[in-house]
N, C-alpha and C positions, 0 to 999 in steps of 0.2 A: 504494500500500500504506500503511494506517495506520503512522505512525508513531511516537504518542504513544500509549504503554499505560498498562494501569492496575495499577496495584499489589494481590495480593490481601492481604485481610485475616486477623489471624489462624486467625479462624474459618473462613473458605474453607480455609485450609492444612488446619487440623485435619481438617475434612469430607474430603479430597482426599485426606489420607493415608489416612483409616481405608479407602477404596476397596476395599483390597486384602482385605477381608471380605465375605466373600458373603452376608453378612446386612446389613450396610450398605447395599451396594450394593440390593439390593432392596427396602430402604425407603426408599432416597433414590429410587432408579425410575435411577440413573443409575453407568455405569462411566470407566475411561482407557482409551483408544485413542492409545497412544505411537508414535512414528515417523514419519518421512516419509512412506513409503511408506502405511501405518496411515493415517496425518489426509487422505495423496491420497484411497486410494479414499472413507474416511469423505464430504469432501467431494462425490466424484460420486454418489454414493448419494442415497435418499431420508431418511436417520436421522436424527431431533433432535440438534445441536448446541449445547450449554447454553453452552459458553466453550472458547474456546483459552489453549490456556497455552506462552508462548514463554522461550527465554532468548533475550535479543539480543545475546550475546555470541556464539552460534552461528547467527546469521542469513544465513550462507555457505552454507548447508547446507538451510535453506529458503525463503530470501524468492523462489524460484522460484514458491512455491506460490499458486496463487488465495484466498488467505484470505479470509474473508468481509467486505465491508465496511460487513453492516448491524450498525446499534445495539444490535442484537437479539441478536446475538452476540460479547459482550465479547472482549477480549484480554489475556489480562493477562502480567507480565512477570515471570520469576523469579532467583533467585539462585539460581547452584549448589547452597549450601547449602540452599536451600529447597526444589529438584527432586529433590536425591538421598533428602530423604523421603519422597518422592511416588512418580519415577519407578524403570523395572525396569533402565535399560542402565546397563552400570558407566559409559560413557563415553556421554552423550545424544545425539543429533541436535539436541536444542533443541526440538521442539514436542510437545507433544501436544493431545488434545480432550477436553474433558468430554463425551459422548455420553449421549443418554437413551436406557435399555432400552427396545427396541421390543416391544409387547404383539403376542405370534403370534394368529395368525389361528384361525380355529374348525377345529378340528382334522378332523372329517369333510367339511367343506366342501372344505377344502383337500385333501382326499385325492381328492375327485372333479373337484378342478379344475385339478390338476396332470398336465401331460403329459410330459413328463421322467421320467428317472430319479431314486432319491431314496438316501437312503444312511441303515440305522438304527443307532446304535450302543447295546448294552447295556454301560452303569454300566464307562464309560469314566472312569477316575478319574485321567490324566494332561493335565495341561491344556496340553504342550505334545502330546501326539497331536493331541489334539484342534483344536488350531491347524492342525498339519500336514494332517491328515484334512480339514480345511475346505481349506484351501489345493487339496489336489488333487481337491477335491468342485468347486470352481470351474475350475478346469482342464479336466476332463473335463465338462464342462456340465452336472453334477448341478443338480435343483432343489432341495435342500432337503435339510436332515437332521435325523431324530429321533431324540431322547436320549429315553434312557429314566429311571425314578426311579432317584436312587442314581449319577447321572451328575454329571461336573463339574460347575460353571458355567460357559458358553460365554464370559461377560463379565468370567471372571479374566483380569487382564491377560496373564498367561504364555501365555493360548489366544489373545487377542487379537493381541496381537504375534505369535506364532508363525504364523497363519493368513496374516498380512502383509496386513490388511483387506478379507480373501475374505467374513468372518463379514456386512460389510454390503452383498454383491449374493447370499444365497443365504437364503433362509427355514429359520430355523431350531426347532424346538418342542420345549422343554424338559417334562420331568417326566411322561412316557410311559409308562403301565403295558403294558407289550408283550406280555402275559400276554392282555389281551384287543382288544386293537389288532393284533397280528398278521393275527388272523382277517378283520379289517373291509381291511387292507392289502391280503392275498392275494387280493381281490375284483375288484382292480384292478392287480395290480403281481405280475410272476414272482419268487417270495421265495426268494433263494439267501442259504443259509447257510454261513458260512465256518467250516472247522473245520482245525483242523493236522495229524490224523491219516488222518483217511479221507474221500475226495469225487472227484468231478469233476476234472478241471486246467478253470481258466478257460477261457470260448468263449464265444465271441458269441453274444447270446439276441435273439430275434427282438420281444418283447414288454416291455414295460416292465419294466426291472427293479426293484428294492427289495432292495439287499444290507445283509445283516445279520450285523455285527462285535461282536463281546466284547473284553473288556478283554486286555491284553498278558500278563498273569498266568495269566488261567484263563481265557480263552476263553467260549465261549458255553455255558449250561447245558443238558442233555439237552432238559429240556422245553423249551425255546425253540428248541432248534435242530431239535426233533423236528416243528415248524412246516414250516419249509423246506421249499417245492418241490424245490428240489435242493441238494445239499451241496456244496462246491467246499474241493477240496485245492491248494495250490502246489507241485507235483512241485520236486526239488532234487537234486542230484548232487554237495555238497559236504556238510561233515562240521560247519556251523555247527547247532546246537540247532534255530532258528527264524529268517525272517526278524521284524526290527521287526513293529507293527500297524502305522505309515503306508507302511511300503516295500507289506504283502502286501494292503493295501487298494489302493493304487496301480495294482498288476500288477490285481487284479479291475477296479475301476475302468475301467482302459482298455480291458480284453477286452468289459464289459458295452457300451463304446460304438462298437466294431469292428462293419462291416459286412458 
């Protein structure tokens, strides 16, 4: 394991911090991916890694890890004071990555070449759902999930950490007008729509599914869900308002991949 880092400089800091802007981040082309776990899978994945960033006073904590040992991907070393401007945990693990946004794939290509299940979420504006939601989209062997316009950014760090580095083994395709992409979906994919009041109870579907989730507020809009092959309710017998959207995506989830 290397063990001579390199110091960043200011302007590295500066760039690093601003990260946590999603206009930034899209003209740099690049986000943080914080955590152990987070920099593991980064690691086994196929995603650009521009630089690691460690503190070596928490090296208990990761020098387990296969760091990379080409040239190509710097290390550099920080001060507490200088990660707490950077990073999201009150208390760090000590590493994270500078990762380069992956450019998605051609969106109709991928629709016809996808055999899996996919998961679509409308103008999800919590970015830890959205981690969670990714988390158990990998879980359940989803391939992929599409946001719609007006959705988070998948590359906030609060999705990233939250997802615990699912976001780099699943294809993800931002900025989806679902208005006319629904119809090219349902071409190929059994489109269940999830609503809180009236549906279905989850069951196992025989045919590709494509489940489609609205945000934790208000749910998914008539005409979007007036899409849907079928509508799916989570029957309940306690006296809570609603589950979360990661618990009731979960429960679907699992049913869509029951046999």
């Amino acid at each position: 394991m290397q063990t001579e880092y390199l110091n960043a400089s200011q302007a590295q800091l500066k760039k690093w911090a601003r990260l946590d802007d999603t206009r930034v981040r899209q003209e740099e082309g690049i986000f943080l991916a914080e955590g152990i776990k987070v920099v593991e899978e980064l690691l086994t994945s196929d995603w650009q890694i521009k630089a690691i960033l460690v503190m070596p006073e928490k090296i208990q904590y990761w020098e387990n890890l296969a760091l990379p040992a080409s040239k190509d991907i710097p290390i550099y070393q920080l001060t507490r004071s200088q990660w707490q401007k950077i990073g999201q945990d009150r208390e760090p693990e000590g590493i994270m990555a500078v990762a380069a946004i992956k450019r998605a794939p051609d969106f109709p290509a991928w629709l016809m070449e996808t055999s899996g299940n996919i998961i679509i979420l409308h103008e999800i504006n919590n970015p830890l759902n959205l981690g969670a939601l990714t988390r158990s989209a990998r879980w359940f062997g989803f391939d992929g999930i599409i946001l719609s316009a007006n959705s988070v950014d998948y590359t906030n760090p609060k999705a990233v950490r939250a997802s615990m580095g699912s976001i780099f083994h699943l294809t993800i395709i931002p900025g989806i007008d679902l208005s006319t992409a629904l119809p090219e979906i349902k071409k190929s994919f059994f489109l269940i729509g999830s609503d809180v009041r009236t549906g279905l109870p989850p069951h196992p579907v025989k045919k590709k599914a494509a489940l489609l989730l609205g945000n934790e507020s208000h749910g998914l809009p008539e005409d979007i869900l007036r899409m849907a092959d079928e509508k799916w309710s989570i029957p309940g017998s306690g006296k809570a308002d609603s589950l979360s959207l990661p618990q009731a995506a979960a429960i679907m989830m699992y049913e869509c991949v029951k046999q």
